[in-house]
N, CA, C and O atoms as a Maestro MAE file, in Angstrom:
{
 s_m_m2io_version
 :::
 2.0.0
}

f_m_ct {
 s_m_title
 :::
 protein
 m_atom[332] {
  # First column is atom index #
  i_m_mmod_type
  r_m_x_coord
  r_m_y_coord
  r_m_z_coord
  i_m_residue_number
  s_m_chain_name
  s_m_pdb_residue_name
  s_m_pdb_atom_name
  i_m_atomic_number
  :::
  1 25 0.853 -1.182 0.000 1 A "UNK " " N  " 7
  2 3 0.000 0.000 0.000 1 A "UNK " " CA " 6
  3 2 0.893 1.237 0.000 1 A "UNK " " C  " 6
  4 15 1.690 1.475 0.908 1 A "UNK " " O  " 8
  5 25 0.745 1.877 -0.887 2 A "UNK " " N  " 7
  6 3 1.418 3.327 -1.275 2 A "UNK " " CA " 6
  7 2 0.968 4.726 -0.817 2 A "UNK " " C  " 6
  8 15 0.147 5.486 -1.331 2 A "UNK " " O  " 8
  9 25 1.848 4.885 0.466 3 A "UNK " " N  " 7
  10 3 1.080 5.910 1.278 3 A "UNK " " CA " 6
  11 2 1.784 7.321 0.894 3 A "UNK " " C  " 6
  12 15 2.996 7.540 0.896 3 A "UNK " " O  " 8
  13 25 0.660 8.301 0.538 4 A "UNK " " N  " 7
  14 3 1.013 9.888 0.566 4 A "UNK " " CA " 6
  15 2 0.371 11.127 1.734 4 A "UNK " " C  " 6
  16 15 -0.688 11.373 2.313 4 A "UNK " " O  " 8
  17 25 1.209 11.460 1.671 5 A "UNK " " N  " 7
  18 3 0.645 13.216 2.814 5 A "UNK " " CA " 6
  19 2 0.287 14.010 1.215 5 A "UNK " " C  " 6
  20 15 0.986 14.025 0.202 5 A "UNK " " O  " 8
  21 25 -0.921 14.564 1.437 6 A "UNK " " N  " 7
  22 3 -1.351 15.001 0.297 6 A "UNK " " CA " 6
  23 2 -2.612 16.361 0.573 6 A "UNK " " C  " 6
  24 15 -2.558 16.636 1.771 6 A "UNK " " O  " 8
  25 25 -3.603 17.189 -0.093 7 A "UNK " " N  " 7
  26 3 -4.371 17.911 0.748 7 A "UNK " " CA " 6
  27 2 -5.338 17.876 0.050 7 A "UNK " " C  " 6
  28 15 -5.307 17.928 -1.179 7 A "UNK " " O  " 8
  29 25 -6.515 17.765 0.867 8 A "UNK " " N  " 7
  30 3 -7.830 17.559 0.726 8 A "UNK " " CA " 6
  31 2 -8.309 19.227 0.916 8 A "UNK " " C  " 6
  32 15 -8.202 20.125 1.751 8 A "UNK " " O  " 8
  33 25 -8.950 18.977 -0.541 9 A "UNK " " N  " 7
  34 3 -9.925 20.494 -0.451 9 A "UNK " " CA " 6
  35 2 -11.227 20.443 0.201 9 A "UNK " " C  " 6
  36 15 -12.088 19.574 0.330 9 A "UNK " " O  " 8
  37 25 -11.056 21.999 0.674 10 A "UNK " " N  " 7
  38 3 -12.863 21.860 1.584 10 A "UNK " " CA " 6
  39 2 -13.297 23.622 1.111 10 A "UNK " " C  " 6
  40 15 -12.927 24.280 0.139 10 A "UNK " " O  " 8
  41 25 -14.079 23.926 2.086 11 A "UNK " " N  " 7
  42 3 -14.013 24.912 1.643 11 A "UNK " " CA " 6
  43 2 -15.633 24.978 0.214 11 A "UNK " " C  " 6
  44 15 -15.989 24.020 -0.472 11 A "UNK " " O  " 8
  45 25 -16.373 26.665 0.194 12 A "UNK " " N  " 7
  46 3 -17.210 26.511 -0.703 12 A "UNK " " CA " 6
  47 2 -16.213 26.646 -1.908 12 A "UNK " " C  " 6
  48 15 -15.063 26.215 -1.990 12 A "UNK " " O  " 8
  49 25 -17.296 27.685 -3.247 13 A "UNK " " N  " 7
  50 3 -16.586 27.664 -4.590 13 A "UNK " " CA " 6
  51 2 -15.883 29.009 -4.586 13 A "UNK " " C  " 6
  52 15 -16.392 30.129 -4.586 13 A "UNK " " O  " 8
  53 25 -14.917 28.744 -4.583 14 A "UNK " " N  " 7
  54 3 -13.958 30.208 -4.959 14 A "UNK " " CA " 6
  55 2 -13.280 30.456 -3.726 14 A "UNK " " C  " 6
  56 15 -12.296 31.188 -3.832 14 A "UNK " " O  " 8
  57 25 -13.665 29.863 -2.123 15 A "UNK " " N  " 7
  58 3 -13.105 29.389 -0.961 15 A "UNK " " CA " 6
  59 2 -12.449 28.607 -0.809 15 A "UNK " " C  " 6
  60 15 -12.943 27.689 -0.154 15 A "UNK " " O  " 8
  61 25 -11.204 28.436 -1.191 16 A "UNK " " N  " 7
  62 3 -10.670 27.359 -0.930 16 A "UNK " " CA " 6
  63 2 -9.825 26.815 0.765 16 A "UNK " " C  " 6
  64 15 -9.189 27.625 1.440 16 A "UNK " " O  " 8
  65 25 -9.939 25.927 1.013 17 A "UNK " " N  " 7
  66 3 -9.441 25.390 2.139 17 A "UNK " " CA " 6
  67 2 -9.135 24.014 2.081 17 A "UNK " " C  " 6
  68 15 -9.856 23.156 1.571 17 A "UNK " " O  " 8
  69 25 -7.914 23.809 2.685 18 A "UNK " " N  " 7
  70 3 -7.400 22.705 2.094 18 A "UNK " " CA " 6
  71 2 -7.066 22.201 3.839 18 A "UNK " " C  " 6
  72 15 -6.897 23.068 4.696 18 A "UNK " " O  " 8
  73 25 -6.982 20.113 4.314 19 A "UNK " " N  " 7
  74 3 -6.848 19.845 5.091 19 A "UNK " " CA " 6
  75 2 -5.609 18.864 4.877 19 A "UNK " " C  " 6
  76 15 -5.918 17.849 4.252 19 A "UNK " " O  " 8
  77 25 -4.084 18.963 5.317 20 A "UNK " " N  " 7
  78 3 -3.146 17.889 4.741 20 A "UNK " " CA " 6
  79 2 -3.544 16.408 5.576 20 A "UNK " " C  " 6
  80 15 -3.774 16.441 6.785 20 A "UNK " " O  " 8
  81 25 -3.585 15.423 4.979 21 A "UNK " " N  " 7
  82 3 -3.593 14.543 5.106 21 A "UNK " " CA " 6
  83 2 -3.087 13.251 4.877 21 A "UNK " " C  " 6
  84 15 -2.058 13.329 4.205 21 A "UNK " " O  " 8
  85 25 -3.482 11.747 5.249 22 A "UNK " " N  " 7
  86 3 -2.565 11.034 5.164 22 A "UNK " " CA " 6
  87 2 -3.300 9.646 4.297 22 A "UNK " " C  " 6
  88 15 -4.163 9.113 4.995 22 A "UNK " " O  " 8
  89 25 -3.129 9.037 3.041 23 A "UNK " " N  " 7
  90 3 -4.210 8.792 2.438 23 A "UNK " " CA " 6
  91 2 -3.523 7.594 1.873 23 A "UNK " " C  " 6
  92 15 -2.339 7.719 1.559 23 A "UNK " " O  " 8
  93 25 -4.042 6.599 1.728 24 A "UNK " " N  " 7
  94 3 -3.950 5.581 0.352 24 A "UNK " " CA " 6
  95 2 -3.553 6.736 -0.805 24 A "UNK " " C  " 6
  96 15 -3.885 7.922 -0.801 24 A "UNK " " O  " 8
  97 25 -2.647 5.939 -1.908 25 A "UNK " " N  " 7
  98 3 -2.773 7.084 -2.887 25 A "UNK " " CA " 6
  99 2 -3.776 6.192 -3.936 25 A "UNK " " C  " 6
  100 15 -3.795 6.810 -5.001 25 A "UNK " " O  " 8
  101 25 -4.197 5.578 -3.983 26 A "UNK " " N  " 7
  102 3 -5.346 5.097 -4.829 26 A "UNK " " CA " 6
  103 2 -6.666 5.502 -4.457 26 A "UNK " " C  " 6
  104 15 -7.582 5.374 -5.270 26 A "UNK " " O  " 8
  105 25 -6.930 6.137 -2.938 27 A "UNK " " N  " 7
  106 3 -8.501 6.808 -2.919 27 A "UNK " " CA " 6
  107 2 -8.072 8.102 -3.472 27 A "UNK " " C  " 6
  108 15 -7.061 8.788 -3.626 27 A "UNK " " O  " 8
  109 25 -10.072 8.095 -3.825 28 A "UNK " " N  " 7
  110 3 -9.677 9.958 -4.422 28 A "UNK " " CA " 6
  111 2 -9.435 10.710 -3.615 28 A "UNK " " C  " 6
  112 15 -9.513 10.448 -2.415 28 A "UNK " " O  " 8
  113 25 -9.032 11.988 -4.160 29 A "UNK " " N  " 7
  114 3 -8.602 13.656 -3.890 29 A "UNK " " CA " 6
  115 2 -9.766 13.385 -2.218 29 A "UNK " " C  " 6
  116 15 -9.280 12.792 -1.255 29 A "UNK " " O  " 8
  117 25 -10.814 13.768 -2.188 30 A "UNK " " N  " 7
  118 3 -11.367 14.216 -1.306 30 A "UNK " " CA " 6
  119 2 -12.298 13.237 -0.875 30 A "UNK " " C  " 6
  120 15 -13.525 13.300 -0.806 30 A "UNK " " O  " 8
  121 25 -11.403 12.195 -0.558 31 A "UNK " " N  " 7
  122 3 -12.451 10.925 -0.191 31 A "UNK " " CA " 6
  123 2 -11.862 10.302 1.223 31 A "UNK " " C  " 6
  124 15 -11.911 10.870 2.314 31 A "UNK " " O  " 8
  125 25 -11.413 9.274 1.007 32 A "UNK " " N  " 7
  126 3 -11.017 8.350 2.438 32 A "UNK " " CA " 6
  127 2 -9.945 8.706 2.421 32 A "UNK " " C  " 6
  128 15 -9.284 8.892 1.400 32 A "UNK " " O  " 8
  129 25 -9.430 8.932 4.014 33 A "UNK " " N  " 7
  130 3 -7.946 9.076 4.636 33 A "UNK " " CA " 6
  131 2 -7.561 8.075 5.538 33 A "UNK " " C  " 6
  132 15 -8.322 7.142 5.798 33 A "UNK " " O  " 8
  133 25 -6.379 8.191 6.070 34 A "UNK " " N  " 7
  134 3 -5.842 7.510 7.102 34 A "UNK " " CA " 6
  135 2 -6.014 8.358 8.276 34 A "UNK " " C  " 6
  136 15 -6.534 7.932 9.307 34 A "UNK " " O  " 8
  137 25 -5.583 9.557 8.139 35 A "UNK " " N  " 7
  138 3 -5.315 10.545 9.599 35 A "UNK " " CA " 6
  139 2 -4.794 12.053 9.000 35 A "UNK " " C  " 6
  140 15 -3.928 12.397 8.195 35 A "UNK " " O  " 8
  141 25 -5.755 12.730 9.800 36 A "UNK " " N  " 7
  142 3 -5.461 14.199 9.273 36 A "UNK " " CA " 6
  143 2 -4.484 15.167 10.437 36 A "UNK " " C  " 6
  144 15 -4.481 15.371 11.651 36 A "UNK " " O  " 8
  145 25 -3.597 15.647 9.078 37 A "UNK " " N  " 7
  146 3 -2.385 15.847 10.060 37 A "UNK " " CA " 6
  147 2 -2.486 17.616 10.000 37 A "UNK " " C  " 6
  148 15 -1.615 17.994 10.784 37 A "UNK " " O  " 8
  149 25 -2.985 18.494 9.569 38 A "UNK " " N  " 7
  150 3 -2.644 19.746 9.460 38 A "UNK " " CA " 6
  151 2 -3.793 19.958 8.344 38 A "UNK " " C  " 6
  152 15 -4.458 19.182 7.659 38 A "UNK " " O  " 8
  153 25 -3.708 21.737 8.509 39 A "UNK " " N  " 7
  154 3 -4.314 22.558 7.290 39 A "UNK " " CA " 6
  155 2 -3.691 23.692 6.945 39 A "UNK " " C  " 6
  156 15 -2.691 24.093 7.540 39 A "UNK " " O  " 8
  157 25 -4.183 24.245 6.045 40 A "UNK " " N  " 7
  158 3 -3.616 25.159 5.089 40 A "UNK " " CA " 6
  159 2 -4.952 26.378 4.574 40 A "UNK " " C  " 6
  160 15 -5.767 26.283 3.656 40 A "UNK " " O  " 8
  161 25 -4.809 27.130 5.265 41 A "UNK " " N  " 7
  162 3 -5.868 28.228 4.372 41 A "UNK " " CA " 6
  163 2 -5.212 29.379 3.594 41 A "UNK " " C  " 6
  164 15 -4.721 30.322 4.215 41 A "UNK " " O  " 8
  165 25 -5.187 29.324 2.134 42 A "UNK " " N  " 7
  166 3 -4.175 30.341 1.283 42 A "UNK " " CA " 6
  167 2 -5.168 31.757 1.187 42 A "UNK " " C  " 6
  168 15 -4.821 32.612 0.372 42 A "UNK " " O  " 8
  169 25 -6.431 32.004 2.040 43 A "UNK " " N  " 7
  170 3 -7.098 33.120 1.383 43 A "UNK " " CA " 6
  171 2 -6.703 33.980 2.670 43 A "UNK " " C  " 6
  172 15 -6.314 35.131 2.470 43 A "UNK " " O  " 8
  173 25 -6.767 33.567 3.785 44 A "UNK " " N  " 7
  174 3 -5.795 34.335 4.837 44 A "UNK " " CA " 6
  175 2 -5.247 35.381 4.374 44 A "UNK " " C  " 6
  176 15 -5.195 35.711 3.190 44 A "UNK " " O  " 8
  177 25 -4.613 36.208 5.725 45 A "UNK " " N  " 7
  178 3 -3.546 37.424 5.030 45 A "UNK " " CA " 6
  179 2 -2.858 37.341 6.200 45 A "UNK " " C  " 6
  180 15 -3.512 38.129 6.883 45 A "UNK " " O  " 8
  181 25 -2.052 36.962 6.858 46 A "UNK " " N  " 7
  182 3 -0.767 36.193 6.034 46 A "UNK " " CA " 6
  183 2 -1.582 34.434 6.025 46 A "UNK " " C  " 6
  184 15 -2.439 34.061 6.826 46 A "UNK " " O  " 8
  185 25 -1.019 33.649 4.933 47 A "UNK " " N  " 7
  186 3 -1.854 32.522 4.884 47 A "UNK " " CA " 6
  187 2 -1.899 31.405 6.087 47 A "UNK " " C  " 6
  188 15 -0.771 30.917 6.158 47 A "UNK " " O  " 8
  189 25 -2.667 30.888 6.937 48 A "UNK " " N  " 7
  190 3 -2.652 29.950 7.805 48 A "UNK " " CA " 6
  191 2 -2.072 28.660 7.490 48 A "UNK " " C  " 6
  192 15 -2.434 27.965 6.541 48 A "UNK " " O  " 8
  193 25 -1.052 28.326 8.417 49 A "UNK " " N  " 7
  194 3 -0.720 26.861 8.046 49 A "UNK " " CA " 6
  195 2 -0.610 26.209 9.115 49 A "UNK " " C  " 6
  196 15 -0.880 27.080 9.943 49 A "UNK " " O  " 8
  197 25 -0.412 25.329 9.657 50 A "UNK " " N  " 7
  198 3 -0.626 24.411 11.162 50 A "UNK " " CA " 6
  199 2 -0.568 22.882 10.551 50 A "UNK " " C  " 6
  200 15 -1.384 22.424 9.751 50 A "UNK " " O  " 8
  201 25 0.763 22.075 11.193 51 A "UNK " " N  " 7
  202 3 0.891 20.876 10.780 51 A "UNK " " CA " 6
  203 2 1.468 20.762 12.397 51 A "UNK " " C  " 6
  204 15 2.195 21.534 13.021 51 A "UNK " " O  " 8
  205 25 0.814 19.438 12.812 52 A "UNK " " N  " 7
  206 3 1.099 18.566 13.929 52 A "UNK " " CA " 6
  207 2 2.160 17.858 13.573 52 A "UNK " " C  " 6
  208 15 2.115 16.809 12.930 52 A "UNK " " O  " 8
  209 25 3.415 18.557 14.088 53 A "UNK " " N  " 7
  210 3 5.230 18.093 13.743 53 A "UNK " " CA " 6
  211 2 5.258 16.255 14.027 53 A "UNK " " C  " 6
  212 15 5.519 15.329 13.259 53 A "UNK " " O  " 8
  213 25 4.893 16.284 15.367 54 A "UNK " " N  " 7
  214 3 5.101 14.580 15.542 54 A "UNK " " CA " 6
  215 2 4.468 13.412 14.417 54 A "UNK " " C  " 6
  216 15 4.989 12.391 13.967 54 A "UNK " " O  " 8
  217 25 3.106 14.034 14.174 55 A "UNK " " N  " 7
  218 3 2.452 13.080 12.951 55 A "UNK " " CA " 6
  219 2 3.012 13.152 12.119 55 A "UNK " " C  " 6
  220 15 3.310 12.059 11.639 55 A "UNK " " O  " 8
  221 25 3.533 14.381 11.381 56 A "UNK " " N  " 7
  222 3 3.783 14.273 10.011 56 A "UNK " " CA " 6
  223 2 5.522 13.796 10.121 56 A "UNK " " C  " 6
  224 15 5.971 13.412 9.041 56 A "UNK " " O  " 8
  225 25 6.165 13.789 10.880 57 A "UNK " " N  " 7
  226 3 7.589 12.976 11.292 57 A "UNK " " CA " 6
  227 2 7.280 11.505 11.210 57 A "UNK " " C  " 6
  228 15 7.801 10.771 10.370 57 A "UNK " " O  " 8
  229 25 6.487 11.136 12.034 58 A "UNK " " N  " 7
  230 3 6.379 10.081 11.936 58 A "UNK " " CA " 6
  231 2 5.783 9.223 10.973 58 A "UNK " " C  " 6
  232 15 5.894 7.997 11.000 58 A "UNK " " O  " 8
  233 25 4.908 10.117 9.800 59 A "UNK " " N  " 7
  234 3 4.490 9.336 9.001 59 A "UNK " " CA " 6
  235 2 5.240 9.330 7.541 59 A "UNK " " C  " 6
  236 15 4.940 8.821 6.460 59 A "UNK " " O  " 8
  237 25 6.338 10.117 7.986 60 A "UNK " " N  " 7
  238 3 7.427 10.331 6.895 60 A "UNK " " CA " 6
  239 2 8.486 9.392 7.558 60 A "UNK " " C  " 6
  240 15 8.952 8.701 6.652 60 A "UNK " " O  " 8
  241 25 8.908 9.159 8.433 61 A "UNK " " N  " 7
  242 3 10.088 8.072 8.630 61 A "UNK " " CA " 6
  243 2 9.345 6.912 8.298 61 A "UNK " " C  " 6
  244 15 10.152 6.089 7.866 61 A "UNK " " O  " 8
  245 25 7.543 6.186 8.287 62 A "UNK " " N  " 7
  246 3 6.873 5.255 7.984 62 A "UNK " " CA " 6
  247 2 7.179 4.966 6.483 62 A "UNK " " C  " 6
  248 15 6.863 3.839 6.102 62 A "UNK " " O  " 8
  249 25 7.737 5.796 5.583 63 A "UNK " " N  " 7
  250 3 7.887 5.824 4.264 63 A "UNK " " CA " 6
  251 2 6.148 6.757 3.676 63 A "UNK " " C  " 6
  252 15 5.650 6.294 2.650 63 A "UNK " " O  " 8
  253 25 5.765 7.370 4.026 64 A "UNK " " N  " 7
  254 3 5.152 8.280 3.357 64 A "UNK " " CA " 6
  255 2 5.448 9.409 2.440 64 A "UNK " " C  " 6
  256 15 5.990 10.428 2.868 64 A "UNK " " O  " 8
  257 25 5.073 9.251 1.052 65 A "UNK " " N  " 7
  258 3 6.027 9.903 0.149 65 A "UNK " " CA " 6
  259 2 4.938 11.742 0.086 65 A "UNK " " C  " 6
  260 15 3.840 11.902 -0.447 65 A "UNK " " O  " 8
  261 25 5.481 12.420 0.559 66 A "UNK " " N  " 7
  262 3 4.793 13.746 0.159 66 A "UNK " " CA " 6
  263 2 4.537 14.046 -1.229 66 A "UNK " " C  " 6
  264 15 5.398 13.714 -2.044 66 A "UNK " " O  " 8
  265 25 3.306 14.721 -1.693 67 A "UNK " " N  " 7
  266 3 3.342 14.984 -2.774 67 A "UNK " " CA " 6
  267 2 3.933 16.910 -3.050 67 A "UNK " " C  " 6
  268 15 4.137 17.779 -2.203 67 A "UNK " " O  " 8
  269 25 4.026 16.957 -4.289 68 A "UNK " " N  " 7
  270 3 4.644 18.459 -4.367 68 A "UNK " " CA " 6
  271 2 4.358 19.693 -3.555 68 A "UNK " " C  " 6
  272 15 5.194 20.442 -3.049 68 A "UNK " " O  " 8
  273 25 3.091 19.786 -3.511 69 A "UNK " " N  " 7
  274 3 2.325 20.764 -2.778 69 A "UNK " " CA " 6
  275 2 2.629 20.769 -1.520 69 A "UNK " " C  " 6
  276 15 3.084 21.777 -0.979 69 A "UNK " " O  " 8
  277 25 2.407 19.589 -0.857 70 A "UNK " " N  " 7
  278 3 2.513 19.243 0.597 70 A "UNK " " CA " 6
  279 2 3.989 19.065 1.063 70 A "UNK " " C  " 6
  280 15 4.173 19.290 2.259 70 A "UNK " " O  " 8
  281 25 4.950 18.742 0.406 71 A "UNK " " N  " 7
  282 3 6.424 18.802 0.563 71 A "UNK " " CA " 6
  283 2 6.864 20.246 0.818 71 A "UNK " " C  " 6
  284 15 7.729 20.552 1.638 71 A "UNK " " O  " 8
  285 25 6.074 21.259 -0.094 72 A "UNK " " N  " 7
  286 3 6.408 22.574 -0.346 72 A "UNK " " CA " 6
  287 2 6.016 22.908 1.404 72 A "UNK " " C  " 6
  288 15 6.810 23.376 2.220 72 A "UNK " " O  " 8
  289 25 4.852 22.591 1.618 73 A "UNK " " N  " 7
  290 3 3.683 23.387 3.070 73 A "UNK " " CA " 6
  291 2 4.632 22.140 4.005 73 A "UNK " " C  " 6
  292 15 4.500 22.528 5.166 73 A "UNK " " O  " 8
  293 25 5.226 21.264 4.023 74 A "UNK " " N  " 7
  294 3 6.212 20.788 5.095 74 A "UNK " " CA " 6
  295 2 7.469 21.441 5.176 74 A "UNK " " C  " 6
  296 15 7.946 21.687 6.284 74 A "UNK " " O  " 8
  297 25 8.134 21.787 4.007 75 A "UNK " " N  " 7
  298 3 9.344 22.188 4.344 75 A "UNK " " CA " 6
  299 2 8.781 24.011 4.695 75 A "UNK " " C  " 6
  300 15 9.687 24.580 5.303 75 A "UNK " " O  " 8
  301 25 7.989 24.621 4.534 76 A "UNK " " N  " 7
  302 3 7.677 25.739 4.888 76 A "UNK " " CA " 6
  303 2 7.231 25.730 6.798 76 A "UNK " " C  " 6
  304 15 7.468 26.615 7.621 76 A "UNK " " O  " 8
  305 25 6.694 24.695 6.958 77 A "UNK " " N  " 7
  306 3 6.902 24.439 8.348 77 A "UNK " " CA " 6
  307 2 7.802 23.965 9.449 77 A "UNK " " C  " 6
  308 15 7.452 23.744 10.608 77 A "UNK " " O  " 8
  309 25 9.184 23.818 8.867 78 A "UNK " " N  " 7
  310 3 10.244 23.347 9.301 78 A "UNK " " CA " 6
  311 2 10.010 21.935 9.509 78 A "UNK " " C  " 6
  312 15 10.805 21.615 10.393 78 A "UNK " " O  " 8
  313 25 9.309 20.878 9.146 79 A "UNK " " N  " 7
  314 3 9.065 19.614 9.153 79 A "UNK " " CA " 6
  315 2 10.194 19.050 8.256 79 A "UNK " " C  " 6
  316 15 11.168 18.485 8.754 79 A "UNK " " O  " 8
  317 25 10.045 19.211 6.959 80 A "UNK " " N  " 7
  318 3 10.447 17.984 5.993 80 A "UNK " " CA " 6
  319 2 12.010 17.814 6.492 80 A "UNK " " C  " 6
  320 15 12.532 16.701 6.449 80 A "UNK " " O  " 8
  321 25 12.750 18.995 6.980 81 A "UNK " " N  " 7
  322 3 14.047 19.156 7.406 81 A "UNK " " CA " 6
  323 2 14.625 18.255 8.600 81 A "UNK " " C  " 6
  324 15 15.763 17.786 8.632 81 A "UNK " " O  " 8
  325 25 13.617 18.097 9.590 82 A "UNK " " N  " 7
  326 3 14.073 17.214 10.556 82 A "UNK " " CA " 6
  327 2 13.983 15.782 10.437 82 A "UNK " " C  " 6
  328 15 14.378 15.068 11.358 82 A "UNK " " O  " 8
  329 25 13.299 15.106 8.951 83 A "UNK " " N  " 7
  330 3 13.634 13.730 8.536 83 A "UNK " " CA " 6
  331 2 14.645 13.347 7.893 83 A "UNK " " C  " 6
  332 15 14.786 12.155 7.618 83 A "UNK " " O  " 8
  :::
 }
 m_bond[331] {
  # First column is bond index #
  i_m_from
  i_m_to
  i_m_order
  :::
  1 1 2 1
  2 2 3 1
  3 3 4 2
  4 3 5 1
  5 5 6 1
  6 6 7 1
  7 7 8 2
  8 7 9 1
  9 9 10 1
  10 10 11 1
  11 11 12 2
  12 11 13 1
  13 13 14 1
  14 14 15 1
  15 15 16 2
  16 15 17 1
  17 17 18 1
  18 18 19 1
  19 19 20 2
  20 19 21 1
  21 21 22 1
  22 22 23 1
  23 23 24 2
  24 23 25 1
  25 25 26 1
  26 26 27 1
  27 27 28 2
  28 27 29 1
  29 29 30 1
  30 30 31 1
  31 31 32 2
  32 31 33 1
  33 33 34 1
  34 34 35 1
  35 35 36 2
  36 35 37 1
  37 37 38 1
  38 38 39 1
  39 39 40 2
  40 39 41 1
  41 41 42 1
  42 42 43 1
  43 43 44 2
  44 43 45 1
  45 45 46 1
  46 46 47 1
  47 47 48 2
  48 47 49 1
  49 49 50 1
  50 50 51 1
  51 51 52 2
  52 51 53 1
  53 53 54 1
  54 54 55 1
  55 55 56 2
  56 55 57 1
  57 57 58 1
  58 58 59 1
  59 59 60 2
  60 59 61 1
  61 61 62 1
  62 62 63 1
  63 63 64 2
  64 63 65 1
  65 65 66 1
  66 66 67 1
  67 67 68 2
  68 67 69 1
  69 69 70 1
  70 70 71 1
  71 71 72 2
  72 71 73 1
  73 73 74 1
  74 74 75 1
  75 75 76 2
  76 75 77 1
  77 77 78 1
  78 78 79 1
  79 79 80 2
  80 79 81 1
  81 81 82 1
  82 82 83 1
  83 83 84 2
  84 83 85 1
  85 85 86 1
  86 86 87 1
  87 87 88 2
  88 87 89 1
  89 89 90 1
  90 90 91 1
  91 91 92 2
  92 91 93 1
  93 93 94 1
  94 94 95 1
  95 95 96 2
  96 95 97 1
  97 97 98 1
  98 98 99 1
  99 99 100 2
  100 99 101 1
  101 101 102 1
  102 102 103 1
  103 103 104 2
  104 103 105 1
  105 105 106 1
  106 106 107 1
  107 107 108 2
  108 107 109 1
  109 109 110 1
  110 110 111 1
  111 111 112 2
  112 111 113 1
  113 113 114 1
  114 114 115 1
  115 115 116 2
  116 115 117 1
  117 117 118 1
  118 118 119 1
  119 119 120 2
  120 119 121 1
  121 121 122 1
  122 122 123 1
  123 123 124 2
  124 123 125 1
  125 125 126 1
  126 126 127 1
  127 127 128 2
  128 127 129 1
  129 129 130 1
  130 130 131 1
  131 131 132 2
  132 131 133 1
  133 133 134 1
  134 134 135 1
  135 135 136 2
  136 135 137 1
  137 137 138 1
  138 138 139 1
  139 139 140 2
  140 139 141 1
  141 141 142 1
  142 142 143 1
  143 143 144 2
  144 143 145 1
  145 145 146 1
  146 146 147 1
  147 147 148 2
  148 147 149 1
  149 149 150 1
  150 150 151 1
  151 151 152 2
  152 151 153 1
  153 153 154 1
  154 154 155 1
  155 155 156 2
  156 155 157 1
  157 157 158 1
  158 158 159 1
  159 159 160 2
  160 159 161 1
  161 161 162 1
  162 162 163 1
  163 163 164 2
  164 163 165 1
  165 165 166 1
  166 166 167 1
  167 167 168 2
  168 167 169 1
  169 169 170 1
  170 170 171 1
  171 171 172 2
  172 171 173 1
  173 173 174 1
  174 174 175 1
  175 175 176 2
  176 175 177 1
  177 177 178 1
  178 178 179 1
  179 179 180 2
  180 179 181 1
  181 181 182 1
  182 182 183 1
  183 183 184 2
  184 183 185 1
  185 185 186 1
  186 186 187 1
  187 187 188 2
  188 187 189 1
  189 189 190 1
  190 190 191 1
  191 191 192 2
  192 191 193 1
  193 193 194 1
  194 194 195 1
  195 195 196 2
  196 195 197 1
  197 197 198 1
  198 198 199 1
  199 199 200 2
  200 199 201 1
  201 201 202 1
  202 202 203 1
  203 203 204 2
  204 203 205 1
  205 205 206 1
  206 206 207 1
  207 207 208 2
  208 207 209 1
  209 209 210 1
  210 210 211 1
  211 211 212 2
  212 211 213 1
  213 213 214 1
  214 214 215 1
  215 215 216 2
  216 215 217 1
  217 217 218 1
  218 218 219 1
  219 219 220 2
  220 219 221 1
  221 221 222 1
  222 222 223 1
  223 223 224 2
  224 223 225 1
  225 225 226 1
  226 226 227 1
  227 227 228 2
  228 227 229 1
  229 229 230 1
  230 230 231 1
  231 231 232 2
  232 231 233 1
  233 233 234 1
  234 234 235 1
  235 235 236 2
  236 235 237 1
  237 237 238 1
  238 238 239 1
  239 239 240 2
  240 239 241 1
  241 241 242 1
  242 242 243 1
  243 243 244 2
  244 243 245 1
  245 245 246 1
  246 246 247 1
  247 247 248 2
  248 247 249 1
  249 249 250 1
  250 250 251 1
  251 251 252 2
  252 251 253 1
  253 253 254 1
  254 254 255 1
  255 255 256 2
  256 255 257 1
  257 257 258 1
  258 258 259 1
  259 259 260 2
  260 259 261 1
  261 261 262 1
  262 262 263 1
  263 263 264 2
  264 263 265 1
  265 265 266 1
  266 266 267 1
  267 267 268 2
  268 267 269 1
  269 269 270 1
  270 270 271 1
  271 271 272 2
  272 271 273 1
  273 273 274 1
  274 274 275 1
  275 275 276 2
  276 275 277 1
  277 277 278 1
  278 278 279 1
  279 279 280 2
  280 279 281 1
  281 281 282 1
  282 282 283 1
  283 283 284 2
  284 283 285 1
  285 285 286 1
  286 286 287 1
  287 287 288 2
  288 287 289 1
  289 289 290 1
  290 290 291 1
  291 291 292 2
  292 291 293 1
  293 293 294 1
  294 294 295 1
  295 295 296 2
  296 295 297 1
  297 297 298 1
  298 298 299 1
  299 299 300 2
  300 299 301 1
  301 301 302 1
  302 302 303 1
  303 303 304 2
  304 303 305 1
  305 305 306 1
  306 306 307 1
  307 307 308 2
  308 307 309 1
  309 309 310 1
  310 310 311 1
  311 311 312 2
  312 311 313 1
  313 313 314 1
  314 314 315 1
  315 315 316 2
  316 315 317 1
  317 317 318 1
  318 318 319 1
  319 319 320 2
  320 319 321 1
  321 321 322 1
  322 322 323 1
  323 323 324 2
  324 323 325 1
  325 325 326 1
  326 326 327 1
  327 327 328 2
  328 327 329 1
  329 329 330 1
  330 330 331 1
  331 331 332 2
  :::
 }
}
């Protein structure tokens, strides 16, 4: 099973809000997860970000492969650096 940290959109239309999470990469975009580790709101001023350091450490030494976006919003949180 091929696990990604990836982000689930929420949020209405033209609202976007996004929740990072921890997912099969074969369910869809905004469907079943494993465990939700952080969010991301880009309409903010300055933009909100909040990732729970221990989860997302630990589900990256598990071999969880980040995808682009979410690699970007980890290493912006000082996360991706301490694996």
């Amino acid at each position: 099973m091929a696990v990604k940290i990836r982000l689930k959109r929420m949020g209405g239309k033209k609202r976007p809000f996004y929740r990072v999470i921890v997912a099969d990469s074969r369910s869809p975009r905004d469907g079943r997860f494993i465990e939700e580790i952080g969010y991301f709101d880009p309409l903010s001023n300055p933009q909100n970000l909040k990732i729970d350091r221990e989860k997302a450490i630990k589900w990256l030494k598990n071999g969880a492969q980040p995808t682009d976006r979410a690699k970007l919003l980890l290493k912006k949180s000082g996360v991706y650096e301490e694996v």
